[in-house]
N, C-alpha and C positions, 0 to 999 in steps of 0.2 A: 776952358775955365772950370776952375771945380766950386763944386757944389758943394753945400754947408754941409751934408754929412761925410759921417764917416770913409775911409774908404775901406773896402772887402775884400781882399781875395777868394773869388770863386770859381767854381766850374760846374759843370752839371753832367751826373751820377744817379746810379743805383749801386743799394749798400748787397753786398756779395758774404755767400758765408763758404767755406770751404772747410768740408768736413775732416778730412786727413791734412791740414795746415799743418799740426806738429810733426807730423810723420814726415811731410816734404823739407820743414825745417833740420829736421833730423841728419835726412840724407843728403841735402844739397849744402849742410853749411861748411862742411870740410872743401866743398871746390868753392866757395866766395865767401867772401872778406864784405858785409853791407851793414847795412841798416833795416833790418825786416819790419814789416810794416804790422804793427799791432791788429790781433784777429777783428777787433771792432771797429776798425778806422778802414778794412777791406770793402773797396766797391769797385765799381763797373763805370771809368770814366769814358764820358761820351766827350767830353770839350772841355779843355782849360779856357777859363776866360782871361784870367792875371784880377790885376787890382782894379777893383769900378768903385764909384766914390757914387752911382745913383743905379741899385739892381732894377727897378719899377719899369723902364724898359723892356731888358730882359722878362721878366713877367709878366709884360704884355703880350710878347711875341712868341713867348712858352705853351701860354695857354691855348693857341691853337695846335700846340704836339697832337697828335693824333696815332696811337697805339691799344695795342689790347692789353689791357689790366691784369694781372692776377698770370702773367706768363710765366712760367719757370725756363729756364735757359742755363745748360750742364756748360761746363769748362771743364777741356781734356786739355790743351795745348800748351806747355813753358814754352815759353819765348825769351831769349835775351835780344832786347832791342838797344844798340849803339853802344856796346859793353858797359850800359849803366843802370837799365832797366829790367831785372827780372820779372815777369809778367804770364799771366792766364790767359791765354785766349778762348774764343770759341768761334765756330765758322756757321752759327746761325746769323742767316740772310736778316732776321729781324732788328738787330746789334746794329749792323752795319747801312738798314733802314733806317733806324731809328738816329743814327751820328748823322746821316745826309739829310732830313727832315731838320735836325736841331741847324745844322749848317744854313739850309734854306732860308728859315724863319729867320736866322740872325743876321743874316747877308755880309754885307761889305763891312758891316761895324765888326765884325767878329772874323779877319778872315781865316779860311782853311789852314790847315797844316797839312800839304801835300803824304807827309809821310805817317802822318797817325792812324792812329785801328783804335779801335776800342780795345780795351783790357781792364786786366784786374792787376796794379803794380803788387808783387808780394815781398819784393828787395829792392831796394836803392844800392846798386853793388858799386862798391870801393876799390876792393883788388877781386880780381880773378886768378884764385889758387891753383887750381888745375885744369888744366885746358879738356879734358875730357868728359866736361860736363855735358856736353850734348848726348855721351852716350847712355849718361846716366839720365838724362832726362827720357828718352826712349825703357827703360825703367821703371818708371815710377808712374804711376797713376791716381795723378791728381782728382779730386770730386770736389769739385765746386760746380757752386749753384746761386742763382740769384731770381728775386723774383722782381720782374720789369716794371720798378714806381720811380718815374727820373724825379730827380731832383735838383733843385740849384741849393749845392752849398756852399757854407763860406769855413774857407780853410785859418784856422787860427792859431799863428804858434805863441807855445807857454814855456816856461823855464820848464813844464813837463812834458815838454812832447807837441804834438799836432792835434789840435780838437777842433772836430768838423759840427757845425751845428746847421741842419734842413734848414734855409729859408723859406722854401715854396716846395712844394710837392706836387706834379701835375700829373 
């Protein structure tokens, strides 16, 4: 049954900044054909939730997250995941803490995606130009960084694009 408000599409994030962004746009745009994701709208998805018409749930069950504050966490890793997602990884045990705790707390209403990881998406790819992009990614060294403040936000699209606005900061 829905509820009188609105409904949201959200997921919950930390917002990511990667300091060579232009320089990987640079070299990767000639192998893919995407949509890059504006330097501001980059973060660190822990969980898509889809559309919820009542977030107050969710931020009940947030507010017991339980991490350290104030962390910084580097991204060396391109990833293409499913030839549609170009993405940042990083293989700190905290990321991947921190997605299994958000899982826990959300349970059954929210369930897992067997194949997800945390990342930072930096393309939406369309075509794949030249197949030799993996070599090029062994190349290039990415520097992103993020500091660990999850958030639940709600993703909004405009005739301009995608604007994320923090509901809850935990």
């Amino acid at each position: 049954m829905k509820n009188s408000q609105e409904k949201k599409r959200l997921f919950i994030a930390s917002f990511a900044k990667i300091d060579n962004y232009r320089n990987i746009k640079q070299k990767l745009g000639p192998s893919f054909h995407g949509k890059w994701i504006p330097p501001e709208n980059l973060h660190m998805t822990y969980k898509f939730l889809g559309d919820i018409y009542n977030s107050d749930i969710i931020i009940q069950k947030l507010k017991k997250l339980k991490y350290k504050k104030k962390q910084i966490v580097q991204f060396k890793k391109l990833k293409l995941f499913n030839k549609r997602i170009l993405s940042l990884r990083s293989s700190n045990k905290t990321l991947y803490k921190i997605h299994d705790q958000i899982q826990e707390l959300l349970g059954v209403e929210f369930p897992n995606e067997k194949v997800f990881k945390p990342h930072i998406t930096i393309m939406r790819v369309k075509k794949i130009k030249n197949k030799e992009f993996k070599e090029l990614f062994k190349t290039l060294n990415p520097k992103g960084s993020l500091e660990i403040k999850i958030c639940l936000v709600q993703s909004k699209l405009t005739p301009n694009g995608v604007k994320y606005k923090i509901i809850r900061e935990f």
